[in-house]
N, C-alpha and C positions, 0 to 999 in steps of 0.2 A: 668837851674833850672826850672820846671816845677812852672805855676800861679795857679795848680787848685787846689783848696783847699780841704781838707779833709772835708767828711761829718760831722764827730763827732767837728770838730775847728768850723763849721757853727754853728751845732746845738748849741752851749754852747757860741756862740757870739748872737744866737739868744737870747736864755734864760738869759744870763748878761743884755741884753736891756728891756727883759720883766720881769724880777723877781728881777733885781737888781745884787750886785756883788754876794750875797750868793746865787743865782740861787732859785728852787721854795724849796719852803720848804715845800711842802705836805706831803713827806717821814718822817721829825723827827717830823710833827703834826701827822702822821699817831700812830708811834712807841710809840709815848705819851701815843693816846687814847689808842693801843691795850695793854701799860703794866699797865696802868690800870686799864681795862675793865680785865686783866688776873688775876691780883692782886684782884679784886673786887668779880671777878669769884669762886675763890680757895677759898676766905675768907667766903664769902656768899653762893655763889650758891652750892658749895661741901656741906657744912652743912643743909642749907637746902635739897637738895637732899638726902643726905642719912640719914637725917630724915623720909622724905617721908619713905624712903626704909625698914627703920626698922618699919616705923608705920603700913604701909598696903601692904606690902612683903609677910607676912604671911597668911592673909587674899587672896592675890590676887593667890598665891601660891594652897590654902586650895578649891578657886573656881576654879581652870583652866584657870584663867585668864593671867595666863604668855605668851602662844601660841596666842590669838589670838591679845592681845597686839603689842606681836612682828611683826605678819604679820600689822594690823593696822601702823605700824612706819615705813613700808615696803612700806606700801602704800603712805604712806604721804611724802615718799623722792621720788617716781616716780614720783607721783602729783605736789611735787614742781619743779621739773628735768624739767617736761613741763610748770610749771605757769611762770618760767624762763626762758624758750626758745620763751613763747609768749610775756613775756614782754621786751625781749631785741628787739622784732620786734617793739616795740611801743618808747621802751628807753634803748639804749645798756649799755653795761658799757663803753663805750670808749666814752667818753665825753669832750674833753676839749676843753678850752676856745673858745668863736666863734672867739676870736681877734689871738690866738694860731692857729686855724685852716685856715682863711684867709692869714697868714701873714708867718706861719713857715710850715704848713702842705700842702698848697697848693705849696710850693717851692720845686725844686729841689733835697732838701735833702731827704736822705733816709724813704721814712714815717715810715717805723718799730721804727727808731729810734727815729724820734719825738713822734709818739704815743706809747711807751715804755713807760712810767710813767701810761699816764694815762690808761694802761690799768693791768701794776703789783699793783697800789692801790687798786682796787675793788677788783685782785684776792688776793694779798694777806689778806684784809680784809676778804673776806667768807672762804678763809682758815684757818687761825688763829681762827674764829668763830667756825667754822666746829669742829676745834683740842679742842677747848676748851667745847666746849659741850657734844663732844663725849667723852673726858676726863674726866674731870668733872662726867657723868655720868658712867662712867665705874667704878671711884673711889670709886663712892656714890656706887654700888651693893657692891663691895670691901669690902669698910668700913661697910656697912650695912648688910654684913653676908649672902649677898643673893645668892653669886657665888665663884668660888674662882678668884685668881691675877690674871689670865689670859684676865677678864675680861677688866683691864686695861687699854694693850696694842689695843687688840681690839676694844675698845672705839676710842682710839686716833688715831690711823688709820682709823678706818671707818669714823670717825669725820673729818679726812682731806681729803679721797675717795671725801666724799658728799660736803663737800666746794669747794673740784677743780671739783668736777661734775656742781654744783649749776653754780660755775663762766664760765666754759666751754659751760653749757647750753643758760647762756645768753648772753657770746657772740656771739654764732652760730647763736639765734634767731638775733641780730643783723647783721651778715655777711646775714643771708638769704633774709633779705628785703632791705638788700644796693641796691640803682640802680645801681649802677657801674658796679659791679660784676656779674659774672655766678651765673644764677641760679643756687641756690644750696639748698634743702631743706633734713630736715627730718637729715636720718645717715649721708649723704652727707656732708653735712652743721656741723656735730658732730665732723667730722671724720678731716673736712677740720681746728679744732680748734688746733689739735693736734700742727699742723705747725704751732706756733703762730707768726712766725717772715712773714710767706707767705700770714698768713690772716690778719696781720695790713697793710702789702704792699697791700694787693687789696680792704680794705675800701676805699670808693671813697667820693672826698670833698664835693659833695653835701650830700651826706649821712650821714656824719661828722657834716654838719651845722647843718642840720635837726635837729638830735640828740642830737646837743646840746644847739641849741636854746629852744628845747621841756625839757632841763633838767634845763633848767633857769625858763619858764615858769612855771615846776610843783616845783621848789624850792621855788618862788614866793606866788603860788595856796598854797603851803605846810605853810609857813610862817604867811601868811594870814587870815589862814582857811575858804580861797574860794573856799569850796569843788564843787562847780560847774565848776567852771575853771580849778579844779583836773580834775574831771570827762571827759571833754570835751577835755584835753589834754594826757590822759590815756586811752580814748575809742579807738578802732580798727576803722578806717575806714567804712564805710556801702558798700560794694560791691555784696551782695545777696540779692534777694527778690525785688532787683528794679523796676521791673515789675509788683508786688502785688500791690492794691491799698487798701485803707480804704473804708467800704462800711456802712452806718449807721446801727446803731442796736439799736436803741433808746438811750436818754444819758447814761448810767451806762453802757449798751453794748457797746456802740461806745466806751469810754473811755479802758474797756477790751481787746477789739480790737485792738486797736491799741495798746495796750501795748502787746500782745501776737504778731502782725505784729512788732512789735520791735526786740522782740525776732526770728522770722522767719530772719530778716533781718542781726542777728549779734547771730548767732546761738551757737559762744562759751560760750558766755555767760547763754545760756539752759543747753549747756553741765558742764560746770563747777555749776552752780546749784545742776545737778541734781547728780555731782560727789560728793558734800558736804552733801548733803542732802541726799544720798543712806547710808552711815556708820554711820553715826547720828542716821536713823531709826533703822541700822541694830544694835547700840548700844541701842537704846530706847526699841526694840523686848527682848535683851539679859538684861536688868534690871527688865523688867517685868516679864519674864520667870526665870532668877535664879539669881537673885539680888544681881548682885556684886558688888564691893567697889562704895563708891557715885564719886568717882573719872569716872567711866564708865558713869555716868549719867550728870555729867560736862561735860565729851565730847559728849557725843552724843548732847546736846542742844546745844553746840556750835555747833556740825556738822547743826544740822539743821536751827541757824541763821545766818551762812553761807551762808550756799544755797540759803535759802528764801531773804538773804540781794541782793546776787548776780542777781538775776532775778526781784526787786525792785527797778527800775531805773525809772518809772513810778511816786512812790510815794515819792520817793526824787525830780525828775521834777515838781513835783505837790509844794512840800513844798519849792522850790525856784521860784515859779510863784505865789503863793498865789494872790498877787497883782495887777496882770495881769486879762484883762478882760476872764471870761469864756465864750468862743464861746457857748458851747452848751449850756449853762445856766445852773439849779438846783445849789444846795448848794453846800458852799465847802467842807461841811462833807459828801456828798453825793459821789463827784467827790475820796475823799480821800478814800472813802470805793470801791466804782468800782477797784482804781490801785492797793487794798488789793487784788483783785479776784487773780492775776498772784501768786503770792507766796505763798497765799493759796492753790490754786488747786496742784503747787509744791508738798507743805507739806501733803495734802491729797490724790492725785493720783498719789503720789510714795512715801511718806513716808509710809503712813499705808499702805499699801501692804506690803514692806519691814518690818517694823516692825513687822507686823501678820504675815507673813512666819516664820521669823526666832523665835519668840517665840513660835510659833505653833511647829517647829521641835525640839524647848527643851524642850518645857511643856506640848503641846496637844493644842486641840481647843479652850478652857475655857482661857489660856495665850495668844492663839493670837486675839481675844476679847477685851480682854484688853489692849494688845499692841496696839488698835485702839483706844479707848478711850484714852489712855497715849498719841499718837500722836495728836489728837484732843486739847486737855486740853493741853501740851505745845507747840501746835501752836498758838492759842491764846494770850500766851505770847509772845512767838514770834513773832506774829505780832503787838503787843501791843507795842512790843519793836522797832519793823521799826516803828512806828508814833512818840515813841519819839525822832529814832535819826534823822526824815525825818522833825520832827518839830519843832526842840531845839530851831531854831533862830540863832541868832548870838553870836561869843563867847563874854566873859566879855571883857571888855577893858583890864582889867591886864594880860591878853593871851598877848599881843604885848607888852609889858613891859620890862624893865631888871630885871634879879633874875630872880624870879620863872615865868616868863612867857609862857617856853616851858611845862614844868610839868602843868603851868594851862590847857593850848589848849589841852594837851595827855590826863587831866583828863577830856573837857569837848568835847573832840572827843569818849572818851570810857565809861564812865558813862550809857550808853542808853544800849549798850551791854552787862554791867558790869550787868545791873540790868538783863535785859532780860531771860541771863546766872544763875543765881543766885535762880531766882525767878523760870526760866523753871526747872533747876534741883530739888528745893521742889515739884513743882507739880506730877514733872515725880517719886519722891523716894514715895510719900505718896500714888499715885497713885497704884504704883507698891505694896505696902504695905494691899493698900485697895483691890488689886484683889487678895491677898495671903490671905485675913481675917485678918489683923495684924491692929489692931488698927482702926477700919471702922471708927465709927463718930470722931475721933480726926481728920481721914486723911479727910477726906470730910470738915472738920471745915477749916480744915490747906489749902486745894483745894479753896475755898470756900472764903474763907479773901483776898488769896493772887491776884485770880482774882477778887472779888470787887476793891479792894484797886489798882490795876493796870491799869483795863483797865478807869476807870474815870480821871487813872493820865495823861493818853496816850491821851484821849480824851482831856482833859484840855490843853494839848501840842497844839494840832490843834489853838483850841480856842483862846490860846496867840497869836500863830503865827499870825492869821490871823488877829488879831485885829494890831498887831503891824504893820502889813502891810497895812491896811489903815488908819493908823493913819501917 
């Protein structure tokens, strides 16, 4: 009679020592969350949605706005397809335990088999998400008269396409930067996901640790809300620009400088910027030129505090050193307006181009004009809105509490956005309003209040901070 033992009697003698005799129970906490999130989904998010759909279906119909919507949703599953294959290079989804990987992944047994769980969690999560979203909204056209049945099934399929796309993308980005493994990039790396049983065999154990010591770390940073410690455990490595040095430009210059050598150094982050911030303007051009539902003018402001947030790593560094001594000296409202330069220029030397073209090609000259001032007048806010989330401080105590302590931290992570978002879409609808003739001195009044009343609040942000920091 043969000694040697089957892999799968290992694996489950391992997991009895480490999870106990009922092995891990990640799978019926999974099934939990997703039949409620499906339950909660059906109940709410259907109703709501085909509210939306009946209230401005018609309206978005009536502009032309259905075509480039769809391309726009076209866009933003490519764009994630990639922001997913970069962040699996940083933090994959095959994650488990470091004492898991030391003790059962590094042995003998089969690794597909041991990393099987942790890698059908994540994808069964973005698939189930994927199905229910895509559902979900397919129902909403449905129910809301916008399309016929067909619609449906189309949803839900395309909604689990994009969930196993989503999870296939990030683990590819994860196989590509294992050391173990063949380089394998790009399709390569897509193609090699297919075989998933060939690519959890060639994850290799340091890669493993990496990964999931960095996925302790940012659950830590996430818990927290040490978004510095996110940051610095989220960022990409610096491998470009090594060479470049800092050369003085007097204080306000130097400080630009090197926040623009930042950027030269970790150049995705230019790019993914300037990817947020091109359909934001190109949606800011298309509200001024033929002013469609305010929902087009929510996203577009969001496209562009996107952007501008993305290439603002300058003025968040600035609002977590407050305290620290300033080499070059000058004020700290001084230093804080220099690291504005990088997201401004952003918003002005590619957003207003983009805007004035594309309103220029629906309305003439006189629209893409305006679409420049529109972009001005909700940059502003938007940068009003990076100072308060770059100088909120620290969350309340009752963030780290039981009950309601995650709902605190969500609300006091998104509040500075929430406003930003809110207040740029008034500027940008009255603006748009005001270059049509439609109501000039209300919109001007309405322009007018909303940046008094913001940007002294954004200023007053600074001022706390920094007092609290030498205090």
């Amino acid at each position: 009679m043969s000694d040697v033992v089957p892999d799968r009697e290992r694996f489950e003698d391992a997991s009895h020592v480490l999870h106990g005799p009922a092995g891990s129970t990640a799978w019926r906490q999974l099934l939990y969350v997703l039949y409620v999130v499906a339950i909660l989904t059906g109940l709410y998010g259907f109703t709501v949605t085909r509210a939306v759909v009946e209230v401005y279906g018609p309206g978005w119909r009536a502009a032309g706005a259905t075509g480039p919507v769809a391309a726009g949703g076209a866009v933003l599953v490519v764009v994630a397809l990639v922001l997913a294959h970069l962040v699996g290079r940083r933090r994959g989804p095959v994650t488990p335990d470091p004492a898991w990987v030391d003790l059962v992944v590094a042995s003998s047994v089969d690794r597909a088999l041991t990393l099987r769980e942790s890698w059908l969690v994540p994808w069964l999560t973005l698939l189930v998400a994927g199905g229910l979203v895509g559902g979900v909204g397919g129902a909403a056209l449905v129910g809301g008269g916008a399309t016929g049945p067909l619609a449906l099934p189309v949803g839900l399929v395309g909604g689990l396409l994009v969930g196993a796309g989503l999870a296939g993308s990030w683990l590819a980005g994860q196989v590509a930067a294992d050391p173990a493994g063949a380089p394998r990039r790009g399709p390569a790396a897509v193609a090699g996901v297919l075989r998933t049983r060939a690519t959890l065999r060639g994850l290799g154990v340091e890669g493993l640790r990496a990964h999931s010591l960095r996925a302790a770390r940012i659950g830590g940073a996430t818990f927290t809300a040490d978004t510095r410690s996110l940051r610095l455990e989220v960022a990409a490595p610096v491998r470009r620009g090594r060479g470049r040095h800092l050369r003085p430009h007097g204080r306000r210059g130097t400080v630009l400088a090197r926040d623009l050598l930042g950027l030269r150094r970790q150049p995705l982050l230019a790019v993914g910027g300037a990817l947020l911030v091109a359909p934001g303007a190109a949606a800011t051009g298309w509200v001024v030129a033929a002013h469609p539902p305010v929902a087009v003018a929510v996203l577009g402001v969001l496209g562009l505090q996107l952007g501008a947030g993305v290439v603002a790593e300058g003025l968040r560094l600035h609002g977590d050193t407050l305290g620290a001594p300033r080499l070059l000296g000058g004020s700290v409202r001084g230093q804080a307006l220099a690291h504005t330069g990088t997201p401004a220029l952003l918003l002005l030397l590619l957003g207003a181009p983009v805007a004035a073209v594309t309103a220029g090609a629906l309305a003439g000259p006189v629209a893409a004009a305006g679409a420049v001032l529109a972009v001005v007048g909700v940059a502003v806010v938007v940068l009003a809105g990076l100072w308060l989330a770059s100088f909120r401080g620290q969350p309340p105590m009752s963030a780290f509490g039981a009950g309601n302590g995650a709902s605190t931290l969500l609300a006091w992570w998104a509040w500075p956005r929430v406003v930003a978002v809110t207040a740029g879409a008034v500027v940008l609808v009255r603006l748009a309003r005001l270059g049509a003739g439609e109501a000039g001195p209300l919109s001007v009044a309405v322009v007018v209040v909303v940046l008094a009343v913001l940007v002294p609040v954004a200023d007053g942000a600074l001022t706390r901070a920094a007092a609290a920091h030498r205090g």
